[in-house]
C-alpha positions as CSV (number, residue, x, y, z in Angstrom):
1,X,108.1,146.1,103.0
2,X,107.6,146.3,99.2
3,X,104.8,149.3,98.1
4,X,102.7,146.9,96.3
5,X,102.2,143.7,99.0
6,X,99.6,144.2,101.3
7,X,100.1,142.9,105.0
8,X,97.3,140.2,104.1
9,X,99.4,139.4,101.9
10,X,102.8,139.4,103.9
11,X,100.5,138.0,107.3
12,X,99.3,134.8,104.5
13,X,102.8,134.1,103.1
14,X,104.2,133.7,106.7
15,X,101.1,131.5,107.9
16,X,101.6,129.0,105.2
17,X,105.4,129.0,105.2
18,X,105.1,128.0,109.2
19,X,102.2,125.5,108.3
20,X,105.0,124.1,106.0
21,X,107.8,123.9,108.4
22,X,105.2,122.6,110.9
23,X,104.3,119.3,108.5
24,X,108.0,118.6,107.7
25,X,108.7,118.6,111.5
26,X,105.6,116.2,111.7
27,X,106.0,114.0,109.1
28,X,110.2,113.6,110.1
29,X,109.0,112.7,113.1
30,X,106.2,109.9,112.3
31,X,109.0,108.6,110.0
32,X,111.4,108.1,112.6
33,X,108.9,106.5,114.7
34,X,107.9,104.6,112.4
35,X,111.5,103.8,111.6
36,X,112.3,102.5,115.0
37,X,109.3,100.2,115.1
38,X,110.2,98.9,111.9
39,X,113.6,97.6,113.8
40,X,112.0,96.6,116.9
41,X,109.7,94.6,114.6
42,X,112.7,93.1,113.1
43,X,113.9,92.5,116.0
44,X,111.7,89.8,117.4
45,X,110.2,92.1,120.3
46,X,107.3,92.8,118.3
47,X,104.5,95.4,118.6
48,X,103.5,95.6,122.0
49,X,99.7,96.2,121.1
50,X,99.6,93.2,119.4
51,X,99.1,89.9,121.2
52,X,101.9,87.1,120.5
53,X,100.7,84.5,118.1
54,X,100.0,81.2,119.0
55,X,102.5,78.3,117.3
56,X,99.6,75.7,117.1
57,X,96.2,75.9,116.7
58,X,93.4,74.4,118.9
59,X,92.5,70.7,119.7
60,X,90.8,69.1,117.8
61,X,87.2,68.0,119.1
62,X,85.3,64.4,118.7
63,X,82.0,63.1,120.2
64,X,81.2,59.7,119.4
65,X,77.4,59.3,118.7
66,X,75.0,56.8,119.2
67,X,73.1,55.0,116.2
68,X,69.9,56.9,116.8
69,X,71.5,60.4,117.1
70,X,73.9,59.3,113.6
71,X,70.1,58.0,112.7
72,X,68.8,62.0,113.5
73,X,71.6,63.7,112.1
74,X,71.7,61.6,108.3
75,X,67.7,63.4,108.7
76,X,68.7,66.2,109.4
77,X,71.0,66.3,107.0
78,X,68.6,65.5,104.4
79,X,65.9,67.5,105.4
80,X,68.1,70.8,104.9
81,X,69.7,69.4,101.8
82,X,67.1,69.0,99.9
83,X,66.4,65.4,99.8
84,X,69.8,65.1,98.1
């Protein structure tokens, strides 16, 4: 041990050099990971968190209305536009 390094020093060089090596481990690792679900993705088996999307949307909805309710919606209708 060199005359002029303290051991905070020595006991601070070695903390961050294994705080290093510990994030390269961790980010080789999420990579990976995220390599492999890249490819599943690919794939066609998809995430399996996410639900499977539907082709084709809905139905579509109709009601038929009377005269009197077309009568109270055209009010309606101009009541909350303004008059316009």
């Amino acid at each position: 041990m060199p005359e002029h390094v303290s051991v905070y020093q020595l006991l601070g060089m070695t903390l961050l050099v294994l705080v290093a090596v510990a994030w390269v481990i961790g980010l080789a690792v999420m990579l990976r990971r995220s390599r492999h679900e890249a490819a599943l993705w690919r794939s066609g088996h998809g995430l399996p968190a996410l639900p499977h999307q539907r082709q084709t949307g809905p139905g579509r909805e109709s009601v038929e209305l009377t005269p009197a309710e077309e009568d109270a919606f055209a009010g309606l209708v101009r009541q909350l536009g303004g008059g316009r």
